[in-house]
KEKE-3310 file (N, C-alpha, C; in steps of 0.2 Angstrom, whole numbers, plus 5000, padded with zeros to 4 digits):
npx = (5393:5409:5416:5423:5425:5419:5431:5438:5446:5457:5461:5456:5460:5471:5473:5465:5464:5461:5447:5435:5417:5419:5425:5419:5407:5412:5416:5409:5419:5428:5430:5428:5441:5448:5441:5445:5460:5465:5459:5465:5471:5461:5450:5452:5453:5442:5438:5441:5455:5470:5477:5476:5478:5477:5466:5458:5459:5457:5439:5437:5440:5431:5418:5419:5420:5405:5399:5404:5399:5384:5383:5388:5373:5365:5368:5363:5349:5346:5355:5362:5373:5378:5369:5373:5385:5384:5375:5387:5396:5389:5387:5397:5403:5399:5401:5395:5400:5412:5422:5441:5457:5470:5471:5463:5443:5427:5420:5410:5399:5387:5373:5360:5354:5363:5353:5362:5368:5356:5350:5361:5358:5345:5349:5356:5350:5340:5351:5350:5336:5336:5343:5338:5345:5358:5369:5378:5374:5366:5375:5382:5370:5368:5380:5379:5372:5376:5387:5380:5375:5362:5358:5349:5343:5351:5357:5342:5342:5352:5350:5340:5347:5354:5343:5339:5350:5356:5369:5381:5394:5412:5418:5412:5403:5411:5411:5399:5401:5408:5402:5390:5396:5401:5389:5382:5392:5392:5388:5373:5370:5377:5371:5372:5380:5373:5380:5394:5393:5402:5417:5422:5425:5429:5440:5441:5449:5440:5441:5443:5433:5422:5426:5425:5413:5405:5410:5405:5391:5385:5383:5391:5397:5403:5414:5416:5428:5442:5457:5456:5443:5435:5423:5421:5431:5425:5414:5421:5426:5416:5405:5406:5413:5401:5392:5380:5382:5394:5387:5381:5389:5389:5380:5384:5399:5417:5422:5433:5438:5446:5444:5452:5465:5459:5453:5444:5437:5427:5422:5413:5405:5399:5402:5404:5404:5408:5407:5400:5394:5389:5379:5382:5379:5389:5390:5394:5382:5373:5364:5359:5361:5371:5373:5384:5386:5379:5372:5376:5364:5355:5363:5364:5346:5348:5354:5351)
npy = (5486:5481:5470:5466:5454:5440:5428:5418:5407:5400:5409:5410:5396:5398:5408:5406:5391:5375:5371:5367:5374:5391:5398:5408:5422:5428:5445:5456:5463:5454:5441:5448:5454:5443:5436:5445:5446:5439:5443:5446:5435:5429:5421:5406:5403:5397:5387:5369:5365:5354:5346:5336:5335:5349:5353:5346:5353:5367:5366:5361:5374:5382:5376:5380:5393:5396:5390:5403:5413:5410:5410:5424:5429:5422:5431:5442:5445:5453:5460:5467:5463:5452:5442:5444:5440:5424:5421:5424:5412:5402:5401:5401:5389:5378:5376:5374:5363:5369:5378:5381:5385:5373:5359:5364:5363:5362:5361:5356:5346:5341:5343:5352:5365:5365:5363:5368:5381:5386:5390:5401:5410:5416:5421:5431:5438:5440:5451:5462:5466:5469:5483:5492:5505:5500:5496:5486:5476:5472:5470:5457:5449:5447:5443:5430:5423:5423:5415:5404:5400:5403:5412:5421:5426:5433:5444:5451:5456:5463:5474:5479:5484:5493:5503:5507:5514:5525:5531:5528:5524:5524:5511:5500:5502:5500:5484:5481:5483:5473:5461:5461:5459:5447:5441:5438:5432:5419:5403:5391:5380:5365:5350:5337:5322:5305:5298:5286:5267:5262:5249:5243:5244:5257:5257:5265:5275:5275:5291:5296:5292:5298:5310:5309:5308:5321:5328:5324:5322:5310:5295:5282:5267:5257:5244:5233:5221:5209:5202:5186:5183:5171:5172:5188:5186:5177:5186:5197:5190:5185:5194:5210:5213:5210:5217:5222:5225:5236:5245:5254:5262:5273:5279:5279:5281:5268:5262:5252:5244:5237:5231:5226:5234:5248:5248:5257:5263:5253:5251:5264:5263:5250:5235:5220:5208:5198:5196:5216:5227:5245:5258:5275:5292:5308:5313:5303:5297:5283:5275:5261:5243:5226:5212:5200:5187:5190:5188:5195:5199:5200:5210:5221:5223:5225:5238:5249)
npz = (5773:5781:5775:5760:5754:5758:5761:5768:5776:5775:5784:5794:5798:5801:5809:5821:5834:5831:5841:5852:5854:5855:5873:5878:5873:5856:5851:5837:5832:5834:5828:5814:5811:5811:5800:5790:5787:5779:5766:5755:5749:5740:5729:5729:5744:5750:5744:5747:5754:5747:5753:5764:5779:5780:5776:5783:5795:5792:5789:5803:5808:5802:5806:5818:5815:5813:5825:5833:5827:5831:5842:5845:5839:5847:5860:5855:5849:5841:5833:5818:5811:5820:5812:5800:5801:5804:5792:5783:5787:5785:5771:5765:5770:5760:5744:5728:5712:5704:5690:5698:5704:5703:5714:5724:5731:5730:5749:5752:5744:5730:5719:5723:5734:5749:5769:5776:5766:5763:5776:5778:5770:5774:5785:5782:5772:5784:5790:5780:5781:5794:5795:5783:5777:5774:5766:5762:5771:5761:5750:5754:5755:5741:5736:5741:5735:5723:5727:5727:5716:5712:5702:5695:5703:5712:5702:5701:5715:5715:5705:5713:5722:5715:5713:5724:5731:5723:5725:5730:5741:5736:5740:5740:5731:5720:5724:5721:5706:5703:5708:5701:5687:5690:5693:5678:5673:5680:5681:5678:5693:5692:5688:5697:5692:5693:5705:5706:5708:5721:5719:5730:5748:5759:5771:5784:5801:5816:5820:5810:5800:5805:5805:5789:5788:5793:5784:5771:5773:5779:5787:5798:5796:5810:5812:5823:5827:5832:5832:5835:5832:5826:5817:5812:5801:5793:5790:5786:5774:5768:5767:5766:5755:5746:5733:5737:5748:5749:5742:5751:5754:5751:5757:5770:5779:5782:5795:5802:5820:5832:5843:5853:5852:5852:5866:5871:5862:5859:5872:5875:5867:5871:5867:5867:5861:5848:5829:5830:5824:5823:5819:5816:5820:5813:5823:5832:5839:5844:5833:5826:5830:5826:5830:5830:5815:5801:5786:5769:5765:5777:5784:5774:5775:5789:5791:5777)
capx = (5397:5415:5421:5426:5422:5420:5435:5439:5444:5462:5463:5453:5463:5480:5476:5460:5464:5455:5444:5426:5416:5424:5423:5415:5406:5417:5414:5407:5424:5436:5426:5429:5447:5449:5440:5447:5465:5468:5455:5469:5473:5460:5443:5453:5453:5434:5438:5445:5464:5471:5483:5470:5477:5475:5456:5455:5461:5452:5435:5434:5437:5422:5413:5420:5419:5398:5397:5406:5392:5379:5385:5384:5367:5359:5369:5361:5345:5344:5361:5361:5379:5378:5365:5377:5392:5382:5377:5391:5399:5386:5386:5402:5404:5395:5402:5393:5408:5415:5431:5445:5461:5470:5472:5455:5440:5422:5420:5404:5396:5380:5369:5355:5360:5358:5351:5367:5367:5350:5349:5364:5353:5341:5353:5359:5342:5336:5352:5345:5330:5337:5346:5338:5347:5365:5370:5384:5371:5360:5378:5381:5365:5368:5386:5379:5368:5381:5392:5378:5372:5356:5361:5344:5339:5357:5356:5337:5344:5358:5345:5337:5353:5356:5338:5339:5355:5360:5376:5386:5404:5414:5421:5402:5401:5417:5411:5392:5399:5412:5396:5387:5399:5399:5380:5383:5397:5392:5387:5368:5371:5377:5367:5378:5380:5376:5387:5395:5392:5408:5417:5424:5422:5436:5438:5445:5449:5435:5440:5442:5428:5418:5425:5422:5402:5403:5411:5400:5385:5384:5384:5397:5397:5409:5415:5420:5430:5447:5463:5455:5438:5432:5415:5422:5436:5421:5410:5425:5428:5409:5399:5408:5414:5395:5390:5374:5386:5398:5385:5381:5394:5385:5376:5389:5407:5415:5425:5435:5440:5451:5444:5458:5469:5455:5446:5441:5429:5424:5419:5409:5398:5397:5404:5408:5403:5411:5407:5398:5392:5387:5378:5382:5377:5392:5393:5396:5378:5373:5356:5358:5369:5370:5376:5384:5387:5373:5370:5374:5356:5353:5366:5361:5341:5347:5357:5350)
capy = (5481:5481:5466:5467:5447:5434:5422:5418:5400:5397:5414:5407:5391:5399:5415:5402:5385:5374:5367:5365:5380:5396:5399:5414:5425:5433:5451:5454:5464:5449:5437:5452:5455:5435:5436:5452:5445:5436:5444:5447:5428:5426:5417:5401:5402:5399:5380:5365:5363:5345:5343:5332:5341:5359:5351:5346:5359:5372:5361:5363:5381:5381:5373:5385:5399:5394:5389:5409:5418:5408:5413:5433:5430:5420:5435:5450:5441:5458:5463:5464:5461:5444:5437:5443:5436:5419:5421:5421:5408:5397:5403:5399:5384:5377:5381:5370:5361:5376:5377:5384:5385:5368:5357:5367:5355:5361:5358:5353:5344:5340:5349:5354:5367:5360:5366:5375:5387:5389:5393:5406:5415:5417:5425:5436:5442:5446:5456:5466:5467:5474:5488:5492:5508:5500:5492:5481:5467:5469:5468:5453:5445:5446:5437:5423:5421:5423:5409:5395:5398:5408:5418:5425:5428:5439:5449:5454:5458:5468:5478:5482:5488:5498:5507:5510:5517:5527:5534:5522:5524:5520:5505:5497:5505:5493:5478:5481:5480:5465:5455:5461:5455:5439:5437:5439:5424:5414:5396:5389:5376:5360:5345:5333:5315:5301:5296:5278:5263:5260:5242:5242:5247:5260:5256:5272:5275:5278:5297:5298:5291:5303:5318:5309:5308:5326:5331:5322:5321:5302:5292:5276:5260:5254:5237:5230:5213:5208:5196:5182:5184:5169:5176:5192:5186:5177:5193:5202:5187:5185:5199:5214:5210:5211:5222:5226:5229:5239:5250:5257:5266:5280:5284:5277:5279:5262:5261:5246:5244:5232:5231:5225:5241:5253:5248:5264:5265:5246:5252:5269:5258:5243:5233:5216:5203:5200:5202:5219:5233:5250:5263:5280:5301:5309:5316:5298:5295:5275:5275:5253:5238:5220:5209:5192:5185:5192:5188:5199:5202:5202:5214:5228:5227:5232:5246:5253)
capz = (5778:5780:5772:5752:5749:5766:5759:5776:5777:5777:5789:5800:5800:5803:5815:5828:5836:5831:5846:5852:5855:5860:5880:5879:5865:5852:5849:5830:5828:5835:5821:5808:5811:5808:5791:5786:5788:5770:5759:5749:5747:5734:5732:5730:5751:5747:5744:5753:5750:5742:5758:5769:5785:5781:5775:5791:5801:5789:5791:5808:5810:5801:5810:5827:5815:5815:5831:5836:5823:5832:5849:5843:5836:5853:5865:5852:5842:5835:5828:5810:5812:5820:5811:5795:5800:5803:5787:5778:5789:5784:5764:5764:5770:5752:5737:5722:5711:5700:5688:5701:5704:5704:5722:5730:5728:5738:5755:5752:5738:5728:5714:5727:5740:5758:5773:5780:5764:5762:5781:5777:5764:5777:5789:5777:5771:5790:5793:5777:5782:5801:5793:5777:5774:5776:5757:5763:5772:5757:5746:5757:5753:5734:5737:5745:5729:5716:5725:5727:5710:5710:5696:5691:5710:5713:5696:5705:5722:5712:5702:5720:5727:5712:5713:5731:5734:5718:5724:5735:5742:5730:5739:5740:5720:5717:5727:5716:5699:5704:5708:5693:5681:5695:5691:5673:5672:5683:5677:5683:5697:5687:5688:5695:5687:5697:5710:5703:5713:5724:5718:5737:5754:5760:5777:5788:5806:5819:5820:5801:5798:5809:5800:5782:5788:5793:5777:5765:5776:5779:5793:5798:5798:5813:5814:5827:5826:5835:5828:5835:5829:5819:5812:5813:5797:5789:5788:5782:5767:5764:5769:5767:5749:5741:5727:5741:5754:5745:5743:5758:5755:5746:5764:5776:5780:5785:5800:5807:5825:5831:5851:5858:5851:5854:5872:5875:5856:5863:5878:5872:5862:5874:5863:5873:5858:5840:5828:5832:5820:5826:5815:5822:5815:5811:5830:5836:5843:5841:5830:5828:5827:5822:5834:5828:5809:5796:5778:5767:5764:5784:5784:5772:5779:5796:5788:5774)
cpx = (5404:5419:5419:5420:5424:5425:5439:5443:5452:5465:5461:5458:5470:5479:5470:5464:5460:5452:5437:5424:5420:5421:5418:5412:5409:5413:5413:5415:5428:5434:5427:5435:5452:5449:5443:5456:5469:5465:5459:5471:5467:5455:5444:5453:5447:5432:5441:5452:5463:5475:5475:5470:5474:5467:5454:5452:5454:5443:5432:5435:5430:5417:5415:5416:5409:5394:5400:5400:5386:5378:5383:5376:5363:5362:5365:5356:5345:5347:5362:5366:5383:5375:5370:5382:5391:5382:5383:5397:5396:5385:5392:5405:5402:5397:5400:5400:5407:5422:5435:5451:5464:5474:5464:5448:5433:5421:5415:5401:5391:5377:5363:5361:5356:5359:5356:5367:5360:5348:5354:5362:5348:5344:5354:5354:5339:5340:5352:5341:5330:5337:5346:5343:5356:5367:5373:5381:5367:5367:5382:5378:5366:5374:5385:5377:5372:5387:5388:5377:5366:5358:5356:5341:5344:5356:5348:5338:5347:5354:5344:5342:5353:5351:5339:5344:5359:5366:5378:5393:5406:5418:5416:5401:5406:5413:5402:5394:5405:5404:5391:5389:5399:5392:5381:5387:5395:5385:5380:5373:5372:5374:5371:5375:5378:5379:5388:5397:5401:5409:5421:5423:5429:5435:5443:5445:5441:5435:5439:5436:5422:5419:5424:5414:5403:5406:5404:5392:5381:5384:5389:5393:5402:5408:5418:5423:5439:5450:5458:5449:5437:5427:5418:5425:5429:5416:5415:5429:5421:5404:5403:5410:5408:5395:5386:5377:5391:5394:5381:5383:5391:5381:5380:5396:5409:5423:5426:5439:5441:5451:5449:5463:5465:5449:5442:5435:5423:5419:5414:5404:5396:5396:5409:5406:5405:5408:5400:5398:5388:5387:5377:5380:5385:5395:5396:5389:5375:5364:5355:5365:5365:5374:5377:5385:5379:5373:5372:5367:5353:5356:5362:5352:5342:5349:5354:5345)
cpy = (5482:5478:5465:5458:5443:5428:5424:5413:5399:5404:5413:5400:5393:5403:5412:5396:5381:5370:5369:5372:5384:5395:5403:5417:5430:5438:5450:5458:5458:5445:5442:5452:5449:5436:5441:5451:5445:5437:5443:5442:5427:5422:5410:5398:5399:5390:5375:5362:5354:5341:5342:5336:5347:5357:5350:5350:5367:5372:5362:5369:5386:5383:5378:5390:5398:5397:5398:5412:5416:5411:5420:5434:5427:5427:5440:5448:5448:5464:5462:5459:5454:5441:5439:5439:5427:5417:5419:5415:5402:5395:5399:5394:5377:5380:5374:5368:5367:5376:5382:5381:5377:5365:5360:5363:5360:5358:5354:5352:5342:5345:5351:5358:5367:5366:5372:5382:5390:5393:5401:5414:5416:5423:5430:5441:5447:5452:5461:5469:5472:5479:5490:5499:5507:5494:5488:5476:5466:5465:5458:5446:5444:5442:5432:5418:5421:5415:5403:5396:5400:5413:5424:5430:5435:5443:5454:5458:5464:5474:5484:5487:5494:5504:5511:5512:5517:5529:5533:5523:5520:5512:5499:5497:5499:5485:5476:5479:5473:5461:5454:5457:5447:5435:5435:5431:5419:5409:5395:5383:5369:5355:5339:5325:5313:5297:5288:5274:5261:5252:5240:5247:5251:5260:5263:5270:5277:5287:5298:5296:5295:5309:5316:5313:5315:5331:5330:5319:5314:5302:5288:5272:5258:5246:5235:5223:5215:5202:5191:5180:5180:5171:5184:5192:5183:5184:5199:5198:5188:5188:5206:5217:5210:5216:5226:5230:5234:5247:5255:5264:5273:5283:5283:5276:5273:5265:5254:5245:5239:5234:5230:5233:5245:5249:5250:5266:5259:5248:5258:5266:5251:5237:5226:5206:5205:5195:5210:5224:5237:5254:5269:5286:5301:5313:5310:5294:5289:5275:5266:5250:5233:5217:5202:5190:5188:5191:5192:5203:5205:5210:5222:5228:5229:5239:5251:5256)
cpz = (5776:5776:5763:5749:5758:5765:5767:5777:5779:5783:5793:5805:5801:5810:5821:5828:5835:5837:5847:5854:5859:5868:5881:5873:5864:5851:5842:5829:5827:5830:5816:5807:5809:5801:5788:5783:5781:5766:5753:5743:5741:5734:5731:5738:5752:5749:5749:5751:5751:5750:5763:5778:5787:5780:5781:5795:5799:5793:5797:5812:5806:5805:5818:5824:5815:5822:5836:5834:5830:5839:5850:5844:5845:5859:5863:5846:5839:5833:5823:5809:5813:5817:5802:5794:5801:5797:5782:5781:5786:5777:5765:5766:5766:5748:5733:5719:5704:5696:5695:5699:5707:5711:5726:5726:5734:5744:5754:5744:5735:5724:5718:5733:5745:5761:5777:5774:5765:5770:5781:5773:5770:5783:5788:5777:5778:5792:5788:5778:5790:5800:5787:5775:5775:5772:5758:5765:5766:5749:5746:5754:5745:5733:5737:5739:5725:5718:5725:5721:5708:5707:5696:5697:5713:5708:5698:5710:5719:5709:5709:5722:5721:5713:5721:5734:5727:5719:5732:5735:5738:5731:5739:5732:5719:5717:5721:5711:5699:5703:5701:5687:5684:5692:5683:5670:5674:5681:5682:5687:5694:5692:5689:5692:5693:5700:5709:5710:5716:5723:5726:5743:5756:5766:5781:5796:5810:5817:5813:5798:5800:5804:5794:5783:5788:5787:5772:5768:5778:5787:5792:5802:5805:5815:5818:5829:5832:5832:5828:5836:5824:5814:5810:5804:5793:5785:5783:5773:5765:5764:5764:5757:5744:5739:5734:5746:5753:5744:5744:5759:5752:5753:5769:5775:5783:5789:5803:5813:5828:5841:5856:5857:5853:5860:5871:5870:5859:5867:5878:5871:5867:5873:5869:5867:5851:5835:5829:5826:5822:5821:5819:5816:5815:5817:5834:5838:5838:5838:5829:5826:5826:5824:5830:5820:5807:5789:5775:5766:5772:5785:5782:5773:5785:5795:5782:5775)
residu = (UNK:UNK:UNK:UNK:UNK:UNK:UNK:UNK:UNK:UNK:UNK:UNK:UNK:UNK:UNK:UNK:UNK:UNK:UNK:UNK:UNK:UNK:UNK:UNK:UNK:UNK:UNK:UNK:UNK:UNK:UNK:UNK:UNK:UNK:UNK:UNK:UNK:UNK:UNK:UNK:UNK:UNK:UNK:UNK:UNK:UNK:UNK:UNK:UNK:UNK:UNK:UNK:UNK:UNK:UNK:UNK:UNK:UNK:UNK:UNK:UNK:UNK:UNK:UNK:UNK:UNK:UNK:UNK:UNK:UNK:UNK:UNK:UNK:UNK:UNK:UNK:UNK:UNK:UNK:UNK:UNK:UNK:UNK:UNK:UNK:UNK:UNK:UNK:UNK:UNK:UNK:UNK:UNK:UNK:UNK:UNK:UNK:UNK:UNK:UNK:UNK:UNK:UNK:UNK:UNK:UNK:UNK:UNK:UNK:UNK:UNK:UNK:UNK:UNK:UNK:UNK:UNK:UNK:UNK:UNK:UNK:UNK:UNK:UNK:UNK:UNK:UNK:UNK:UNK:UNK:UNK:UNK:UNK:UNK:UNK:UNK:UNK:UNK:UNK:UNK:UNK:UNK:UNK:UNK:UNK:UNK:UNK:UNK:UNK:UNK:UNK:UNK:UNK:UNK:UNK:UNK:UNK:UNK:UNK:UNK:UNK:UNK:UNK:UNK:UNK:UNK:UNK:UNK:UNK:UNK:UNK:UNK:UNK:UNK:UNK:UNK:UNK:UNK:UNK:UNK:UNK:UNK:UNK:UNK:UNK:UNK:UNK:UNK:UNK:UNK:UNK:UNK:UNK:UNK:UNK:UNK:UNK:UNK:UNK:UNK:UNK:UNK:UNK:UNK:UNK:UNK:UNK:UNK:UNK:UNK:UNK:UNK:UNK:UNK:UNK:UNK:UNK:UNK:UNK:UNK:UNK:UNK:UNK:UNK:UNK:UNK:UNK:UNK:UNK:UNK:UNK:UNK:UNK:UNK:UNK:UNK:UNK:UNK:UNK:UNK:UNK:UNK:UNK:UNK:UNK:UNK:UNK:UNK:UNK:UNK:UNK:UNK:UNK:UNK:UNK:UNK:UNK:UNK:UNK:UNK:UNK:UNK:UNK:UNK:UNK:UNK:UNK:UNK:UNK:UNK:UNK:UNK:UNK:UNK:UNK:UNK:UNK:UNK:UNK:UNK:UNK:UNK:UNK:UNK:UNK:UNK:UNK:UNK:UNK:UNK:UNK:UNK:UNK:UNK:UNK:UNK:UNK:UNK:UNK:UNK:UNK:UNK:UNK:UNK)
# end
């Protein structure tokens, strides 16, 4: 395959827009020519910068760049091509926590690797398996394993590749014993610590808190109160405030919206009494609420 190492991330987020699905489906080149742009930048592109914007910004060319792969693969189920470049859109959007470079921080976090990697290792693999005599999807496939942390299972892959293609262009030969020494160093997947109970709620905007959940794979709390909301000011001195409620926060991002400032969220959710709590996924859609004053206790049984 063409590309050296898939560090795509901050190339993607300078040289696309970021916005909702493309119009049309992107050629596999115009999606290669993206990634191929900043190889040079370094596997720190890899991670999610410390400045929140560019996190942002990055984050949801991601998520385009995804939503393009996917596009590929459903106009041509059986381009190795597309089902690679999936793959490493979706490898890549998972990196386990690893010493780097200082400010970059994984986009994604947790000592299990979730269903978007593991789905990317699937991707990888098939566009192996379309094109077995063409070593770049199979050098691909061994990438993908060395950055989530399958050590033992890339140093096998690796083996393979070397039996089955003794005498590989020498820039396939380079990118082979890079990964090797890769399999070699690289650290099993650390075991993370348990995540410590949160002594407060960090309340964020609607949007923001939308993109927390689809960061950290949560949901949101939204609450909806107005100035002159008495229960609403109770809930927020004697609810909100418990150890129980507090932590929530470990599955749900919280959001407070201030009805009168924001009709338009109000009115979304149908939001016409206070206080009002609405539990959404991390695309917005309303899964329950909690109309009215509640217990702490009342509280976290609707929600937890």
């Amino acid at each position: 395959m063409k590309l050296a190492l898939p560090l795509l991330l901050l190339a993607f987020a300078l040289a696309a827009p970021a916005s909702a699905a493309p119009p049309q489906v992107p050629t596999p080149a115009a999606v290669q020519e993206i990634l191929a742009q900043n190889l040079a930048l370094g596997d720190s592109l890899a991670g999610r910068p410390a400045d929140p914007k560019l996190a942002a910004r990055v984050e949801q060319t991601v998520t385009d760049g995804v939503a393009s792969a996917r596009a590929l693969v459903a106009a041509d189920p059986k381009s190795a091509e597309a089902h690679d470049l999936l793959g490493l859109f979706l490898t890549v959007a998972y990196r386990p926590p690893s010493p780097r470079p200082a400010g970059v921080a994984p986009l994604r976090r947790g000592s299990a690797v979730p269903a978007e990697a593991k789905e990317g290792l699937e991707e990888l693999r098939a566009a192996a398996t379309r094109e077995p005599k063409a070593p770049g999807y199979r050098l691909d496939y061994a990438w993908a394993l060395v950055l989530i942390g399958e050590r033992e299972q890339a140093k096998t892959e690796l083996r393979a590749i070397t039996d089955t293609f003794p005498a590989l262009p020498a820039r396939e030969r380079d990118r082979l014993k890079q990964l090797q020494a890769q399999a070699v160093e690289a650290a099993p997947p650390a075991t993370a610590a348990p995540a410590a109970v949160p002594t407060e709620i960090t309340w964020l905007s609607f949007d923001d808190a939308l993109a927390a959940a689809r960061r950290d794979h949560k949901r949101v709390l939204v609450d909806f109160t107005a100035e002159w909301c008495t229960w609403c000011k109770r809930m927020a001195t004697d609810v909100f405030p418990k150890p129980e409620v507090i932590a929530l926060s470990q599955n749900y991002a919280f959001a407070r919206v201030d009805a009168d400032q924001q009709p338009e969220v109000a009115r979304r959710y149908k939001v016409s009494g206070f206080p009002t709590v609405v539990a959404v996924d991390a695309e917005g859609k309303e899964l329950k609420r909690a109309v009215g004053y509640k217990s702490p206790q009342e509280f976290v049984d609707t929600f937890q």
